[in-house]
N, C-alpha and C positions, 0 to 999 in steps of 0.2 A: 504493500500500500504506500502511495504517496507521501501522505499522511504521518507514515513514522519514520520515513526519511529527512520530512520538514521540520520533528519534531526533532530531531538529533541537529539538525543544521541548526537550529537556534540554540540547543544547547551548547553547541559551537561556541556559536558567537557570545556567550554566554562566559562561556571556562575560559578557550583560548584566545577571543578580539576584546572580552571585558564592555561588550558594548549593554547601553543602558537601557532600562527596563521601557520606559518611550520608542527606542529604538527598534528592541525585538517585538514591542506590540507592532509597530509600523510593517516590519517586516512581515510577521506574523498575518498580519490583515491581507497586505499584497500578497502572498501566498496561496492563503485561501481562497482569494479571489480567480486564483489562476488553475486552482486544484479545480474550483465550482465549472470551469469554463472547460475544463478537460473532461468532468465527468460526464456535464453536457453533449456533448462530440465524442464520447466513448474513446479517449485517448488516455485515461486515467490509468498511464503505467509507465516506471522510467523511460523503459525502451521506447516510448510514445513520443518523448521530449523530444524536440526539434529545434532547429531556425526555424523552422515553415510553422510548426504549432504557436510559436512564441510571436512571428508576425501576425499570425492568425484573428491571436487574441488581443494585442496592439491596435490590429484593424477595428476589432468590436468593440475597444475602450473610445477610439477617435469615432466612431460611427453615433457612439451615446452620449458625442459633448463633450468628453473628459478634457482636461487643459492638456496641452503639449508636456508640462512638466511633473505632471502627476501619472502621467503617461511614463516619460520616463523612467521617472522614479517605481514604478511599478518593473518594468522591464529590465531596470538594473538590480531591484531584489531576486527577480527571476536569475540572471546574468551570475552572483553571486551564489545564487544554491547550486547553477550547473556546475559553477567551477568548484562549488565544497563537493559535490558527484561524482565530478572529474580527480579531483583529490583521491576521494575513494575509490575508484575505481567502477563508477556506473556508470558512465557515460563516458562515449570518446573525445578528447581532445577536439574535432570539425565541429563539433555539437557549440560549443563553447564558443569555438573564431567564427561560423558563422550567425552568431546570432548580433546583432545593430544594436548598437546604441542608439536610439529616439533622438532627435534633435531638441533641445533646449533652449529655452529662450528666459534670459536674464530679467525679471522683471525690474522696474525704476526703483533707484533706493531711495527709499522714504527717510528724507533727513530733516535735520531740526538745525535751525540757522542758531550762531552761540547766544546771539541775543533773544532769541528762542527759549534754547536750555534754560538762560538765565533769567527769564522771565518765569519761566514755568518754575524754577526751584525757591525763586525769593517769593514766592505766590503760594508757598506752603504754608501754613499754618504751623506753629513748632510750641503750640504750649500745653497739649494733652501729651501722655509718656507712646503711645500710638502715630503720635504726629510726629515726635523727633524719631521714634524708631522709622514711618516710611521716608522721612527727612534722610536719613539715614541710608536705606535701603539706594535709595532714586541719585544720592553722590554718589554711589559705589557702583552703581550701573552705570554712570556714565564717566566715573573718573576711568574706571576699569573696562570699559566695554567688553563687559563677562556675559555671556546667553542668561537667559534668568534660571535656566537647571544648576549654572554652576554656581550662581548666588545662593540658591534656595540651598545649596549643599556644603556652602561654606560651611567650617567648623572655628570655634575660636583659638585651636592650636595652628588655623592655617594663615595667621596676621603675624607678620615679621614688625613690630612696633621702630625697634632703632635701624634694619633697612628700609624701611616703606613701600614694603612688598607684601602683595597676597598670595599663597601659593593656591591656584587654581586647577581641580580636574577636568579635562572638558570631554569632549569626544573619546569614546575608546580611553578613558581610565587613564587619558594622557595627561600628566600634569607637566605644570606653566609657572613660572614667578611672573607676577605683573604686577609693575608699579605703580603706586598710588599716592595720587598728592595730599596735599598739609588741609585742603579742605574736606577733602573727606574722611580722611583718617581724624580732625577734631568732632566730627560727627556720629563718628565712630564710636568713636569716647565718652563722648556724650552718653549717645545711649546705652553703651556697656556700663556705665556707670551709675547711669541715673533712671534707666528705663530695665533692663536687663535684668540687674541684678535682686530687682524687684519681682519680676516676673516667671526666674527660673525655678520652679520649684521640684523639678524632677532630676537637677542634674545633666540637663543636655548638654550635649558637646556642641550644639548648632551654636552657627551666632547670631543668624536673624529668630527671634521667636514671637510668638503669641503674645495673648494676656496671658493664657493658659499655660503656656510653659511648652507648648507644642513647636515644632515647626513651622515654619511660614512655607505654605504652598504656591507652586509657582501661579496657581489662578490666583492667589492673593496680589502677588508684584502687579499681574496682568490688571485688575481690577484697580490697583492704585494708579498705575501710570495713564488707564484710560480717564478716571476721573478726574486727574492734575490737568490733563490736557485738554478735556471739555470745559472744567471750571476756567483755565487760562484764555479761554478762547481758542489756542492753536491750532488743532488739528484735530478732526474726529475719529483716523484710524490710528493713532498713536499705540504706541507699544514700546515692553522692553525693547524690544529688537530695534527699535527708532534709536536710543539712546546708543546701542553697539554702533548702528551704522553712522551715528552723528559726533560718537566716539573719535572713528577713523577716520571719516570726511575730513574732520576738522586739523584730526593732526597730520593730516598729508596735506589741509590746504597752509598750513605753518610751517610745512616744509620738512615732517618727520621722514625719515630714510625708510622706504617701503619695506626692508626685510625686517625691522624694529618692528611695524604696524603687523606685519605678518604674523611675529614672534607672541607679541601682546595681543594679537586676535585668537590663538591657536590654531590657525587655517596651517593644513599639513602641504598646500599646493600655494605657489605663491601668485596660480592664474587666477584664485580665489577675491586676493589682496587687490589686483589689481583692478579690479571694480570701482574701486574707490578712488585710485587716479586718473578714470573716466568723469567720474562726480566732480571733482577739480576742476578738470578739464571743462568740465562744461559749465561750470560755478565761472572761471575763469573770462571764457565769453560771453557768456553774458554782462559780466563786469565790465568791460570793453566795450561791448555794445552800448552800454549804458553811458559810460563816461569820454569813450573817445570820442573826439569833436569832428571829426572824418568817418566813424564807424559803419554811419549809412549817408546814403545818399543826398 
């Protein structure tokens, strides 16, 4: 059965890629999705697996709408369990090369101009113990442009106080030193000292917590940075992820050295990074267009 092939590929991923439980749900789902599409078509057997099955099903995701990049991403979890098959030994090697990567398309990076950021953090409210902790939270998002899993996961042994570093897990259990500056790290403090220590009543190693003493879940971050950014007026699709991308924007538009951005985003590809020296670029012209006295016609 398929089925208990898919269930060992994610314990894979599991034991030896250390990928995270988000991760193998995702996985997980696109899998099934692809087993349902085989049972359908009476193809539901290794030996079944194809290039021709895998474009098959590609075809019937783009025929029902699916985005180009959800597409892919379904076809690169397929991609991924050939070759842990091919590992073992189910499947040949041609199985593998000829199956396509789906074309992708980069969607616009949603960024927050600094006078933005700066508008949206002094617009915090900071005098309930709740308020200086998401105060808190919303520096470290964007001093650090960390994803919010790796926030939600800090621990208070992983703050370096006299370097001024966080050490970060991101992707694949990879961890990162990223530095962090004098404003966030005093708001840090802050609520470690005046909010936290109030609030830990179980002992946790976390460093963002509750009233409860629990963990902060990543819907929580989600739920704070949508409200800052409606009450701000800003932007209505705001998110953590706004803060990472406006993180990097900003320190390439200042001139930071791209493998530095790379290193401090944990991106393992540096074709990744360069996204955001596109954002520049085009931050750039418009700049130009605005102020050069020749720029248009």
């Amino acid at each position: 059965m398929i089925s208990s092939y898919i269930d060992e590929f994610l314990n894979y991923l599991v034991i030896e890629k250390g990928y995270s439980r988000h991760t193998l749900d995702a996985y997980g789902r696109d899998l099934a999705q692809f087993t349902d599409f085989l049972d359908e078509n009476r193809m539901a057997q290794i030996s079944r697996i194809s290039a021709d099955t895998v474009s098959l099903f590609n075809q019937r995701l783009r025929s029902r709408g699916m985005a180009p990049n959800t597409v892919a991403r379904k076809v690169n979890a397929i991609r991924s369990f050939v070759k842990y098959l091919y590992r073992e030994g189910s499947v040949g090697m041609d199985v593998l090369d000829d199956i396509e990567n789906p074309r992708q398309f980069d969607p616009p990076i949603s960024t927050l101009s600094s006078e933005e950021v700066k508008r949206i953090i002094e617009s915090m409210p900071v005098e309930k113990p709740v308020e200086i902790r998401n105060r808190a939270i919303v520096e470290t998002l964007y001093a650090t442009g960390m994803r919010v899993s790796e926030l939600t996961g800090l621990k208070l042994s992983d703050l370096n106080w006299s370097e001024g570093y966080i050490k970060c897990f991101g992707k694949g259990s990879k961890m990162r030193m990223v530095p962090i500056g004098e404003i966030a790290r005093e708001w840090l403090k802050k609520y470690l000292e005046e909010v936290r220590t109030e609030w830990d009543n179980r002992g946790s190693d976390r460093l963002f917590l509750t009233s409860r003493g629990g963990p902060v879940q990543r819907a929580s971050v989600w739920k704070i940075v949508k409200d800052l950014g409606r009450d701000a007026g800003v932007m209505s699709n705001i998110s953590p992820h706004t803060f990472r991308h406006s993180f990097a924007t900003h320190l390439m538009e200042n001139g930071a050295d791209l493998r530095a951005v790379q290193e401090m985003l944990g991106h393992s590809d540096i074709s990744t990074t360069q996204k955001y020296t596109h954002a520049t670029t085009h931050q750039m012209r418009k700049s130009f267009e605005q102020f050069h006295p020749r720029a248009k016609s």
